[in-house]
N, C-alpha and C positions, 0 to 999 in steps of 0.2 A: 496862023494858029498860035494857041500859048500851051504852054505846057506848064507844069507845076512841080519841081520835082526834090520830095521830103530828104533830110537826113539825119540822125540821131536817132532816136529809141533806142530800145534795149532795156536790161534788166534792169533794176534801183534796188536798193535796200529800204524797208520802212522808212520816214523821217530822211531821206535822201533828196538829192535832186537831181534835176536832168534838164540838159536844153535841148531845144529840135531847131532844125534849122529848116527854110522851104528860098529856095532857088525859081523866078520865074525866066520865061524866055519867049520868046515868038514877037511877034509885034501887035501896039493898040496905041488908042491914043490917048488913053489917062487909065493911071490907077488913082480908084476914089477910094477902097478900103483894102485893109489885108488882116488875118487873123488865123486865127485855128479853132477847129472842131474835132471834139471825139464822140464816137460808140463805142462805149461800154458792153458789155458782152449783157445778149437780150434787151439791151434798152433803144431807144430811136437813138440817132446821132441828136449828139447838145452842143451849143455853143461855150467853147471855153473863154475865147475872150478873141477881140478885135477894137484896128484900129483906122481911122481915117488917118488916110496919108500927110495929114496937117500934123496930127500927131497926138490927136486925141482918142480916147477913149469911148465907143460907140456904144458902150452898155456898161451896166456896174457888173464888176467883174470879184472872182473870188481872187484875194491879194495873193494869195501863192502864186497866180502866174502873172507871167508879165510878158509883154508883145513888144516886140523891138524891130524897126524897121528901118533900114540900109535902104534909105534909093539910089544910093548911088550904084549899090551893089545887085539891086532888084532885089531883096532877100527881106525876108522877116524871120523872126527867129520867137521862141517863146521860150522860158527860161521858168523851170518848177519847181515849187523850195518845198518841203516837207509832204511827202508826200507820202500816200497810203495807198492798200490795198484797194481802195474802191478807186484808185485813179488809175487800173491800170484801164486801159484802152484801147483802141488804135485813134491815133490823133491825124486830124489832115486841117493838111493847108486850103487856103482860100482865101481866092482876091476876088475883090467885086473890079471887075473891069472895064472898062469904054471903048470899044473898038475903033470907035468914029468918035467925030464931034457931032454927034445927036443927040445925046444926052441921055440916049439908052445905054442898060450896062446891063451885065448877067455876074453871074458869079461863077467861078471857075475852080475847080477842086484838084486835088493832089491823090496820088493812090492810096495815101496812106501809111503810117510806121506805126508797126507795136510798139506799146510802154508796159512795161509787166514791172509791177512791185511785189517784191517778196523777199521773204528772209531767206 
């Protein structure tokens, strides 16, 4: 099995920032991306940003956040600068995963952490 398990969130202040951090575990036989998504309160979940495990960038991303990835440590981490009211959310992790050497992969998600900005 893998597990995905978030930490950070919490309150911000307008124009503040905040990191998350997401811890994987279980076993597989490749991670090919890692990233974070949020829902916004009433909207679908959106893509905030990910990264292939090379180490690039798998979409244009809004520059306030940034995706950092530890393989050593199995961890990626996102890191938010100036942040506002419309970002609060619950933010989750997600790896796209390989169990096998087939070349099939799924994507695999995290419970989730609130990010609440406010004065």
């Amino acid at each position: 099995q893998v597990q995905l398990v978030e930490s950070g969130g919490g309150l911000v202040q307008p124009g503040g920032s905040l990191g998350l951090s997401c811890t994987v575990s279980g076993s597989w036989f490749r991670i090919n991306a890692m990233g974070w998504w949020r829902q916004r309160r009433g909207r679908q979940r959106e893509l905030v940003a990910r990264k292939y495990t090379a180490g690039t960038y798998a979409d244009d991303r809004d520059k306030r956040f940034t995706v950092s990835i530890d393989s050593a440590r199995n961890t990626v981490s996102l890191h938010m600068v100036n942040l506002s009211p419309d970002d609060a959310a619950v933010y989750y992790c997600w790896e796209d995963i390989s169990r096998t050497n087939s070349g099939y992969s799924i994507g695999y998600w995290g419970h989730g952490t609130q990010v609440t900005v406010s004065s």
